[in-house]
N, C-alpha and C positions, 0 to 999 in steps of 0.2 A: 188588307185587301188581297184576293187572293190572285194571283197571277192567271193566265190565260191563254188558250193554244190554239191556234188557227188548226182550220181543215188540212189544211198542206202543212203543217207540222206534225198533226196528230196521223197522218196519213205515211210520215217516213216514219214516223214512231213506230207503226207497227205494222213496219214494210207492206204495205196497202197500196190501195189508189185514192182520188179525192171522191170519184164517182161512186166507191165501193158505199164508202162512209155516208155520200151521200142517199145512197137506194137505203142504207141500214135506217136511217133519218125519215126516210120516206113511209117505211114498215112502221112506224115507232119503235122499233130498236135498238140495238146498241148504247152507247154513252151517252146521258144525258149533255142537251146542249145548250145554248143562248143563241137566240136570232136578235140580231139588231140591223133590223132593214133589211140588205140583202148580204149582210158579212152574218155568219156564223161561228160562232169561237165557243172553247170547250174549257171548264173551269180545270185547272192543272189537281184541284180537290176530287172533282167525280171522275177523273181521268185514273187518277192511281187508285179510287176505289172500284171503281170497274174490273182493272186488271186484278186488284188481290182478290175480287169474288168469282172471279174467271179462273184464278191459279186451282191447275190440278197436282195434286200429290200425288206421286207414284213410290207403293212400298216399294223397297228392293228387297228378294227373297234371295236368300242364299239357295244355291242349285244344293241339294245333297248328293254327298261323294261315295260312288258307290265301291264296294270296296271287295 
Protein backbone atom coordinates (compact mmCIF):
# COMPACT_ATOMS: atom_id res chain seq x y z
CA UNK A 1 0.00 0.00 0.00
CA UNK A 2 1.35 2.99 -0.92
CA UNK A 3 1.74 5.72 1.78
CA UNK A 4 -0.03 9.21 1.48
CA UNK A 5 0.29 13.05 2.03
CA UNK A 6 -2.02 15.32 3.11
CA UNK A 7 -2.43 18.97 1.48
CA UNK A 8 -0.56 20.51 4.35
CA UNK A 9 2.34 18.19 3.99
CA UNK A 10 2.61 18.40 0.38
CA UNK A 11 2.28 22.09 0.65
CA UNK A 12 5.52 22.47 3.24
CA UNK A 13 6.99 20.06 0.84
CA UNK A 14 7.38 22.44 -1.51
CA UNK A 15 7.38 25.49 0.39
CA UNK A 16 3.75 26.49 -1.02
CA UNK A 17 0.52 27.26 0.44
CA UNK A 18 -2.51 24.80 0.89
CA UNK A 19 -4.62 27.39 -1.21
CA UNK A 20 -1.96 27.45 -3.98
CA UNK A 21 -2.42 23.53 -4.36
CA UNK A 22 -5.78 23.99 -4.01
CA UNK A 23 -6.49 26.65 -7.22
CA UNK A 24 -3.71 24.04 -9.16
CA UNK A 25 -6.53 21.30 -8.26
CA UNK A 26 -9.13 23.58 -9.35
CA UNK A 27 -7.30 24.07 -12.99
CA UNK A 28 -6.84 20.37 -13.33
CA UNK A 29 -3.26 20.65 -12.75
CA UNK A 30 -0.48 19.84 -10.92
CA UNK A 31 -0.20 16.48 -9.01
CA UNK A 32 -2.47 13.96 -9.37
CA UNK A 33 -4.81 13.60 -6.23
CA UNK A 34 -7.55 11.39 -4.09
CA UNK A 35 -10.62 13.07 -2.90
CA UNK A 36 -12.34 11.30 -0.22
CA UNK A 37 -15.24 13.48 0.84
CA UNK A 38 -13.90 16.44 1.83
CA UNK A 39 -10.15 15.21 2.83
CA UNK A 40 -7.82 15.28 -0.05
CA UNK A 41 -4.52 13.33 0.20
CA UNK A 42 -1.84 12.83 -2.58
CA UNK A 43 -0.39 9.27 -3.18
CA UNK A 44 3.72 9.66 -1.93
CA UNK A 45 4.02 7.55 -5.71
CA UNK A 46 2.65 10.42 -8.02
CA UNK A 47 4.16 12.94 -5.61
CA UNK A 48 7.82 11.97 -6.44
CA UNK A 49 6.82 11.30 -10.13
CA UNK A 50 5.75 14.70 -10.59
CA UNK A 51 8.75 16.19 -9.29
CA UNK A 52 11.35 13.80 -11.32
CA UNK A 53 9.24 15.01 -14.65
CA UNK A 54 9.37 18.63 -13.43
CA UNK A 55 13.44 18.19 -12.70
CA UNK A 56 15.21 20.47 -15.05
CA UNK A 57 18.80 19.80 -16.02
CA UNK A 58 21.08 22.58 -16.27
CA UNK A 59 24.35 21.95 -18.47
CA UNK A 60 27.34 23.71 -16.90
CA UNK A 61 29.46 25.25 -19.68
CA UNK A 62 32.87 26.03 -18.97
CA UNK A 63 33.32 30.01 -19.48
CA UNK A 64 36.72 29.79 -22.02
CA UNK A 65 39.76 31.57 -20.81
CA UNK A 66 40.83 34.13 -22.88
CA UNK A 67 44.31 34.26 -22.96
Amino acid sequence: MDRVITTEQLAVRWATSRSYLANLRSQGKGCPYIKLGRRVVYRASDVKRYELNRRVAVEFVRPKVRK
